[in-house]
PDB file of N, H, CA, C and O in Angstrom:
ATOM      1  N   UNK A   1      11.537  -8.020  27.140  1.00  0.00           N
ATOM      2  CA  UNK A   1      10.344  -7.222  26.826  1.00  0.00           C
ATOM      3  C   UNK A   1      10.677  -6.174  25.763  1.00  0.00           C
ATOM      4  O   UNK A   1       9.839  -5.936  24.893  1.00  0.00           O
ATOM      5  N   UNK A   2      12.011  -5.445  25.782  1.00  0.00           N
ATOM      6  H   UNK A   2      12.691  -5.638  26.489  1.00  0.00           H
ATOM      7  CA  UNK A   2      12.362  -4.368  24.663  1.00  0.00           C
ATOM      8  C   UNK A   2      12.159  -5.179  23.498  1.00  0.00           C
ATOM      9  O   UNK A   2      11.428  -4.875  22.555  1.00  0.00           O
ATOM     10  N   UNK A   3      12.845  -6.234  23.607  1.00  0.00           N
ATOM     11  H   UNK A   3      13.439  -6.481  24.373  1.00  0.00           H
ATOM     12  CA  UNK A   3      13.576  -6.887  21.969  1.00  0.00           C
ATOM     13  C   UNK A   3      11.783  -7.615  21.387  1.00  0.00           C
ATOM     14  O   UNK A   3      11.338  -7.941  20.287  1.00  0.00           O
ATOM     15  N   UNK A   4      11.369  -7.608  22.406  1.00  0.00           N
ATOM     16  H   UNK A   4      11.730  -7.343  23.300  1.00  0.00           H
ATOM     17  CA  UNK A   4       9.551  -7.790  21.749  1.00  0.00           C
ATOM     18  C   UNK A   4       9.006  -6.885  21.186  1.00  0.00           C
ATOM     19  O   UNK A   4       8.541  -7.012  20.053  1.00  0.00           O
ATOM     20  N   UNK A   5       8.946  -5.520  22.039  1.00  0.00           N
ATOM     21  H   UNK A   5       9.323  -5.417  22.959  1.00  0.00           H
ATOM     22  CA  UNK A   5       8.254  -4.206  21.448  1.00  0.00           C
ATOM     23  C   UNK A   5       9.499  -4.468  19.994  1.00  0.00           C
ATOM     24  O   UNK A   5       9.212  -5.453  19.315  1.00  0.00           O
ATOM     25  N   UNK A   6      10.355  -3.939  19.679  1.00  0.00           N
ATOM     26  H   UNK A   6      10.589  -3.138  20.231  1.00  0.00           H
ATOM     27  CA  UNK A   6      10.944  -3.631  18.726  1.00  0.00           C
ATOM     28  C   UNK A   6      10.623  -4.245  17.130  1.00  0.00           C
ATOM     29  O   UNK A   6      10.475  -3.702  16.035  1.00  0.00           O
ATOM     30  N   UNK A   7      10.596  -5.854  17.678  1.00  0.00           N
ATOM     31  H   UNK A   7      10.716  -6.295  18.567  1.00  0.00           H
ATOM     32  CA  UNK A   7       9.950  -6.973  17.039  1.00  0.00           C
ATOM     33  C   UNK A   7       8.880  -6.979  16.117  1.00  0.00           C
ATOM     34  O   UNK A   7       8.612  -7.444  15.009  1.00  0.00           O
ATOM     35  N   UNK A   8       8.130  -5.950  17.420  1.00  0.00           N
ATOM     36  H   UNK A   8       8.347  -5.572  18.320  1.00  0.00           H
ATOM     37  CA  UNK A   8       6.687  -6.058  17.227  1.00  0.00           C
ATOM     38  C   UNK A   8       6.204  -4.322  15.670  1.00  0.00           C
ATOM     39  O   UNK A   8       5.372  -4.220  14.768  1.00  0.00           O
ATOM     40  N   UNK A   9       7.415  -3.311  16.269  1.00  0.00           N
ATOM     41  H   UNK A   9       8.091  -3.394  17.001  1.00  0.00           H
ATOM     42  CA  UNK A   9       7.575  -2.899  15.630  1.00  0.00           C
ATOM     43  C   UNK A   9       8.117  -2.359  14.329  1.00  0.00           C
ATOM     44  O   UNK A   9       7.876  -1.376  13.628  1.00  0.00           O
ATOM     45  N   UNK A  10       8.972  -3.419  14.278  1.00  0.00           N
ATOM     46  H   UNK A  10       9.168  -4.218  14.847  1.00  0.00           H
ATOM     47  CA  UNK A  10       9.912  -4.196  12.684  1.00  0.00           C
ATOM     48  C   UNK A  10       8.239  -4.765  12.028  1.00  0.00           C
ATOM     49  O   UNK A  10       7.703  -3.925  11.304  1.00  0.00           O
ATOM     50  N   UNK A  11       7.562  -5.886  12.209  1.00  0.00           N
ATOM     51  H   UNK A  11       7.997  -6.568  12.797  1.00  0.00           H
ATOM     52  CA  UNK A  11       6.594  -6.303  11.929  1.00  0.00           C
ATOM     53  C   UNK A  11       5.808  -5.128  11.307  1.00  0.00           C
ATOM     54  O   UNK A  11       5.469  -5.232  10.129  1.00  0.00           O
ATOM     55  N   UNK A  12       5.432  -3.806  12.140  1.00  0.00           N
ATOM     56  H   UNK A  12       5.707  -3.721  13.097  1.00  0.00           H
ATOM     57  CA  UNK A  12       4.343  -3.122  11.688  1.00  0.00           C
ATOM     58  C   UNK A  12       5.009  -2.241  10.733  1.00  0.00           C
ATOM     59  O   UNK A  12       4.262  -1.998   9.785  1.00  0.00           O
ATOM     60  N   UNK A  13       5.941  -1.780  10.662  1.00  0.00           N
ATOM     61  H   UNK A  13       6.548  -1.976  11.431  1.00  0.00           H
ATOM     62  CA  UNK A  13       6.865  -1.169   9.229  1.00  0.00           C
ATOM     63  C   UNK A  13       6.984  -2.138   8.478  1.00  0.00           C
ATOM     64  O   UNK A  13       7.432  -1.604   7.463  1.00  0.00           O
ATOM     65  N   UNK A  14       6.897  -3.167   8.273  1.00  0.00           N
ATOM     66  H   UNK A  14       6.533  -3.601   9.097  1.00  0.00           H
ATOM     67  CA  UNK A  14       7.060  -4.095   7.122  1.00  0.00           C
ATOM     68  C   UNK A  14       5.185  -4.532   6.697  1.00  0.00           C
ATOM     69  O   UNK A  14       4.717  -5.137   5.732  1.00  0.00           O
ATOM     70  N   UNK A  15       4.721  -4.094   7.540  1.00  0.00           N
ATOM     71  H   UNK A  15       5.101  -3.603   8.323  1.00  0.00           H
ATOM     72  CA  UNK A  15       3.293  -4.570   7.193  1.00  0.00           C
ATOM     73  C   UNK A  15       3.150  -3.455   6.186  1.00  0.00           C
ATOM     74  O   UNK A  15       2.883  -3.680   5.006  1.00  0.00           O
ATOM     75  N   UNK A  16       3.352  -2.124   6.732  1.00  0.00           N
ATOM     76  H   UNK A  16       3.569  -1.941   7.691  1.00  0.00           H
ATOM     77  CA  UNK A  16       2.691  -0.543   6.111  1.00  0.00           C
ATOM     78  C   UNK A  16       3.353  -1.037   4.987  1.00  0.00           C
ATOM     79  O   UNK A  16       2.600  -1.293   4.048  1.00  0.00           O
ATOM     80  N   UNK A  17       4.645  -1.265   4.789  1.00  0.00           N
ATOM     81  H   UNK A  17       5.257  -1.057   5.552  1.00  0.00           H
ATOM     82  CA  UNK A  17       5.602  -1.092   3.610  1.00  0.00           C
ATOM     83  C   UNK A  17       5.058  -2.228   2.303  1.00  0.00           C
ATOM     84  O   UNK A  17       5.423  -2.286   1.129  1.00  0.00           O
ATOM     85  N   UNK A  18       3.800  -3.270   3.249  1.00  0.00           N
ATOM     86  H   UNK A  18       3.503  -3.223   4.202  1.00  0.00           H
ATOM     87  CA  UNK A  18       3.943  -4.299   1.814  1.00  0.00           C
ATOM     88  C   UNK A  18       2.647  -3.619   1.248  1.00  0.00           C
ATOM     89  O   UNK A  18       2.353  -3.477   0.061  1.00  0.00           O
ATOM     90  N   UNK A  19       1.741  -3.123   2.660  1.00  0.00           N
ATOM     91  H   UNK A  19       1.981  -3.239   3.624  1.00  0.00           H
ATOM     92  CA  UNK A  19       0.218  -2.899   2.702  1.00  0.00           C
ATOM     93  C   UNK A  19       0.629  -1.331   1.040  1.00  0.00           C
ATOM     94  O   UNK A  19       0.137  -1.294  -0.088  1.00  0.00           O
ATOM     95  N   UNK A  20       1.335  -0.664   1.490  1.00  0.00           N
ATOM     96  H   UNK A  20       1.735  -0.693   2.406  1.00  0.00           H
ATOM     97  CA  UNK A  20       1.520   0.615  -0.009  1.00  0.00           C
ATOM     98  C   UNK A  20       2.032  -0.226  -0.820  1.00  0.00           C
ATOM     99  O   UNK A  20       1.443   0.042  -1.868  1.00  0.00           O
ATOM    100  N   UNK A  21       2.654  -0.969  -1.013  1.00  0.00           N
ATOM    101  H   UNK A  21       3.132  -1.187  -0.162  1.00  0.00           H
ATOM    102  CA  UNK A  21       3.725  -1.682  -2.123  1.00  0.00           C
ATOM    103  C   UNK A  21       2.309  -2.022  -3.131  1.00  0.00           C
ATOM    104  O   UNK A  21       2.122  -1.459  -4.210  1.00  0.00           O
ATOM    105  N   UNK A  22       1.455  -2.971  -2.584  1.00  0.00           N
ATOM    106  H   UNK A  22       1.607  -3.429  -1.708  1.00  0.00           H
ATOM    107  CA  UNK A  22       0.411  -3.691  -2.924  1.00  0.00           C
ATOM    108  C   UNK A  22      -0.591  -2.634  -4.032  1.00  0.00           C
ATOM    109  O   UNK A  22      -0.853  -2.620  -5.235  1.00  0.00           O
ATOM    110  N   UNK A  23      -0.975  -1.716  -2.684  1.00  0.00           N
ATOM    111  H   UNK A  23      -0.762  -1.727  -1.707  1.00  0.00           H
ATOM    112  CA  UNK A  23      -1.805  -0.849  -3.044  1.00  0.00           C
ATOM    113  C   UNK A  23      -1.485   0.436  -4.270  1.00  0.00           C
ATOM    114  O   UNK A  23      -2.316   1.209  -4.747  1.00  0.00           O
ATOM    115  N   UNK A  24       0.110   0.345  -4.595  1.00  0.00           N
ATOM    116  H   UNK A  24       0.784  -0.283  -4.207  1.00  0.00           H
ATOM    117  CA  UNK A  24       0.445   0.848  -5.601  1.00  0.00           C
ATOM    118  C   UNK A  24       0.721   0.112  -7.013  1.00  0.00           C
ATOM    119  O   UNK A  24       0.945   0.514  -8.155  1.00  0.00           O
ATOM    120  N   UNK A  25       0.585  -1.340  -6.311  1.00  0.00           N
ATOM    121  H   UNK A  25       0.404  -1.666  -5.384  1.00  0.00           H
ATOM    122  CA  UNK A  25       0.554  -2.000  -7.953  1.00  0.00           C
ATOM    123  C   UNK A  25      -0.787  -1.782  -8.694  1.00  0.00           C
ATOM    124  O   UNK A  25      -1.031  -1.454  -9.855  1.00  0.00           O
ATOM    125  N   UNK A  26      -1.957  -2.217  -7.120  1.00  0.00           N
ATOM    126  H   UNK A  26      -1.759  -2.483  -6.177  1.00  0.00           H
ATOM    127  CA  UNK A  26      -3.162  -2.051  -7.512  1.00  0.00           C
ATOM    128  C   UNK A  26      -3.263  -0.960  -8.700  1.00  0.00           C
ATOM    129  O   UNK A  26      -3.424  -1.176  -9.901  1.00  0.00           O
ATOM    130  N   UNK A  27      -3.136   0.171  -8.082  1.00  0.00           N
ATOM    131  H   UNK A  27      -3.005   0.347  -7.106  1.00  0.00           H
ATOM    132  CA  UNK A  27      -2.846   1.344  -8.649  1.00  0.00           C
ATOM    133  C   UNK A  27      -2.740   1.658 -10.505  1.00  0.00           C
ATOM    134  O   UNK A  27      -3.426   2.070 -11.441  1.00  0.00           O
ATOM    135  N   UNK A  28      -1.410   1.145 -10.197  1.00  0.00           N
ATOM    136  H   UNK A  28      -0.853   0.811  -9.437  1.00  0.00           H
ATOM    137  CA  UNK A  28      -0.603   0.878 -11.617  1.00  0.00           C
ATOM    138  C   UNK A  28      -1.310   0.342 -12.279  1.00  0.00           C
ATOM    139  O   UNK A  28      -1.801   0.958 -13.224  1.00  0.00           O
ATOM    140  N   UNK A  29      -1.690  -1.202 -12.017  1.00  0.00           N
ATOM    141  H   UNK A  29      -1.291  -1.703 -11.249  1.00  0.00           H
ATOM    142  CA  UNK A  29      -2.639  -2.177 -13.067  1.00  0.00           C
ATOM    143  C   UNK A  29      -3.899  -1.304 -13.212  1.00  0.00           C
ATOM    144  O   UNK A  29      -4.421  -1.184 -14.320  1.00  0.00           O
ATOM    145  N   UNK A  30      -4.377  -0.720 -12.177  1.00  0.00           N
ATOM    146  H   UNK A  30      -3.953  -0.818 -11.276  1.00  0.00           H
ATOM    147  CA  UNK A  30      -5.824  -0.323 -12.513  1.00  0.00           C
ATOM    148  C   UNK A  30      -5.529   0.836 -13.784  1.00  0.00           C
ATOM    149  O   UNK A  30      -6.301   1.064 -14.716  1.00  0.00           O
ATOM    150  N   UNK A  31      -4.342   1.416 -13.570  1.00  0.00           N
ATOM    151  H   UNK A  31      -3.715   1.231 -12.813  1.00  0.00           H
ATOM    152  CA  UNK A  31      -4.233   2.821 -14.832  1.00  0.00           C
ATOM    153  C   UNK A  31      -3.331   2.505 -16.062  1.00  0.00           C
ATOM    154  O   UNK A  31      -2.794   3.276 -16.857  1.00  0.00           O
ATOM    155  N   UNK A  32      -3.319   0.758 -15.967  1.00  0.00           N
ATOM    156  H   UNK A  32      -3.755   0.131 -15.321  1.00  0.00           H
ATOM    157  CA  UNK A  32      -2.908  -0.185 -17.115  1.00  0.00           C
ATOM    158  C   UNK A  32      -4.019  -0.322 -17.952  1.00  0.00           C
ATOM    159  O   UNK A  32      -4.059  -0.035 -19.148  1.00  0.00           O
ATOM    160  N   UNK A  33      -4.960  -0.797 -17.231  1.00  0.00           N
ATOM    161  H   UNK A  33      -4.927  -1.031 -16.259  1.00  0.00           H
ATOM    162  CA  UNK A  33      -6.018  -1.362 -17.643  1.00  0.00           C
ATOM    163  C   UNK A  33      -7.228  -0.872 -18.148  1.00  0.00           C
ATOM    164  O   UNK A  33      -7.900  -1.363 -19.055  1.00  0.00           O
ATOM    165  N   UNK A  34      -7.558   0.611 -17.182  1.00  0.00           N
ATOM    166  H   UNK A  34      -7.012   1.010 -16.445  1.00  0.00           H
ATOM    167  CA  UNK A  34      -8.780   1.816 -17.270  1.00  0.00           C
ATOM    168  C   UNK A  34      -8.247   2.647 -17.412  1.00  0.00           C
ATOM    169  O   UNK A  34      -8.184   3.232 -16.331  1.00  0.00           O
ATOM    170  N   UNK A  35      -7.481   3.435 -18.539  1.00  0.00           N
ATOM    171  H   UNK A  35      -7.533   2.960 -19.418  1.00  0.00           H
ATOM    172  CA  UNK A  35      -7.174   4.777 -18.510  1.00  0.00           C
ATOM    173  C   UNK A  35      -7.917   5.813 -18.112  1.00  0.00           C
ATOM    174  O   UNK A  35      -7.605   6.903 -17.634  1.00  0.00           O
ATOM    175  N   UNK A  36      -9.236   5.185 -18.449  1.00  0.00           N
ATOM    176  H   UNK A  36      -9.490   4.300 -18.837  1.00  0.00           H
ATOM    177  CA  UNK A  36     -10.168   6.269 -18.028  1.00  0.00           C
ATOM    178  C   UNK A  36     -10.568   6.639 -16.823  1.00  0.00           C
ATOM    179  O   UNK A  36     -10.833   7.803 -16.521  1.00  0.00           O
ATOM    180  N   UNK A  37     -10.642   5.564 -15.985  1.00  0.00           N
ATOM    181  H   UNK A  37     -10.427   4.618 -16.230  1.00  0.00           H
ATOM    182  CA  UNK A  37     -10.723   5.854 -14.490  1.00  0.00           C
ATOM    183  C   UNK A  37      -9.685   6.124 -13.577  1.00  0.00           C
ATOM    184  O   UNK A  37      -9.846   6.149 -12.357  1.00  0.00           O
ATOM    185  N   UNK A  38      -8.578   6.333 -14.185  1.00  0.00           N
ATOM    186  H   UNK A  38      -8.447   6.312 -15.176  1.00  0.00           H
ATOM    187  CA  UNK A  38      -7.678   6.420 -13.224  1.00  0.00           C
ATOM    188  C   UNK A  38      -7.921   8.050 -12.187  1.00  0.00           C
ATOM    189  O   UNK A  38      -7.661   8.175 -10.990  1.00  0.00           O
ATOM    190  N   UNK A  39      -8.253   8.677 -12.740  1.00  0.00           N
ATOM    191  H   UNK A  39      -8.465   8.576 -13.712  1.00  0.00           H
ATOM    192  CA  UNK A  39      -8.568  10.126 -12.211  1.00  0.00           C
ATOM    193  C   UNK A  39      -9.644   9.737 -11.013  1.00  0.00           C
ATOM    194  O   UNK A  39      -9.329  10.193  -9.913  1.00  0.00           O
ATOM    195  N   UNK A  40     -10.828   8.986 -11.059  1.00  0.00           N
ATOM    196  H   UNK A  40     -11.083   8.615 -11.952  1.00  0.00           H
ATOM    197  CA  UNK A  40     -11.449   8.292 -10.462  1.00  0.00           C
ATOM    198  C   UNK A  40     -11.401   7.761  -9.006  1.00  0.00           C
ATOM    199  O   UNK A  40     -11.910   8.010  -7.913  1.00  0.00           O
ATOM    200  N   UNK A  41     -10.300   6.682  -9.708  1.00  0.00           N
ATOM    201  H   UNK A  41      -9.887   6.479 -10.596  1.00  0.00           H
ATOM    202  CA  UNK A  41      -9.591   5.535  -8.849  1.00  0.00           C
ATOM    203  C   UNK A  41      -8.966   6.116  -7.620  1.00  0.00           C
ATOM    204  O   UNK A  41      -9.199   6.042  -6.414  1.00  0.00           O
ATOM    205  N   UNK A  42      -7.842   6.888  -8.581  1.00  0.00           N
ATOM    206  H   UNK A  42      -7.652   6.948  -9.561  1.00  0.00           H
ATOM    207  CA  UNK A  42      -6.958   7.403  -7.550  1.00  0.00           C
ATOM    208  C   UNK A  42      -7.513   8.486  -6.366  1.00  0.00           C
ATOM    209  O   UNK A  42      -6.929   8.558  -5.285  1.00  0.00           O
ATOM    210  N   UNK A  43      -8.455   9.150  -6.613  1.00  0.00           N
ATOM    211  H   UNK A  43      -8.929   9.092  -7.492  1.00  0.00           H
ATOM    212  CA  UNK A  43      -9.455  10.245  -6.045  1.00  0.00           C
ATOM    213  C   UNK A  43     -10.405   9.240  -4.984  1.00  0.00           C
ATOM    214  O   UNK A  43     -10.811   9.698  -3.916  1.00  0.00           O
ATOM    215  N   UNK A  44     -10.590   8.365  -5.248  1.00  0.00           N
ATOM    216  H   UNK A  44     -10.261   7.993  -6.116  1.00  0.00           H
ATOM    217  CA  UNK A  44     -11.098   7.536  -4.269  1.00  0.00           C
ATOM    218  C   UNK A  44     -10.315   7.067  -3.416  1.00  0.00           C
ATOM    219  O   UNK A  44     -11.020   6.602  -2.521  1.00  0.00           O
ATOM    220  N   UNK A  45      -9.597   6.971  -3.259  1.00  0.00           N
ATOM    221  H   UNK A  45      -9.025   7.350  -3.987  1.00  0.00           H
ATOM    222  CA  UNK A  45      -8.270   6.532  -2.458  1.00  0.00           C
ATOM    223  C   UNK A  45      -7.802   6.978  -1.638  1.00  0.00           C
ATOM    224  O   UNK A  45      -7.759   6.601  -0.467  1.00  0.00           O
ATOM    225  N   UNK A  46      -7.162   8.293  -2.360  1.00  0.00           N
ATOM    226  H   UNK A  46      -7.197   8.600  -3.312  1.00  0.00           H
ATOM    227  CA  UNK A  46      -6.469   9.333  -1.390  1.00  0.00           C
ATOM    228  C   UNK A  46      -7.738  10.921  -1.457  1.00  0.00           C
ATOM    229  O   UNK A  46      -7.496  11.933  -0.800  1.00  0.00           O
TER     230      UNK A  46
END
């Protein structure tokens, strides 16, 4: 039952870790692409 919880919680740190990874390329490309909105973008977000 431990080596499950633990499992289970390796899984959810690797989820958060791809879920920002992602959401910071988003990021990036979007202030590649729209300079202008990035002030915008990012303000919507966080």
């Amino acid at each position: 039952m431990e080596k499950e919880i633990r499992k289970y919680k390796t899984y959810m740190t690797v989820v958060k870790v791809g879920t920002l990874a992602i959401a910071s390329l988003v990021l990036f490309a979007a202030a590649t692409i729209l300079p202008t909105n990035t002030a915008t973008i990012g303000y919507g977000i966080f």
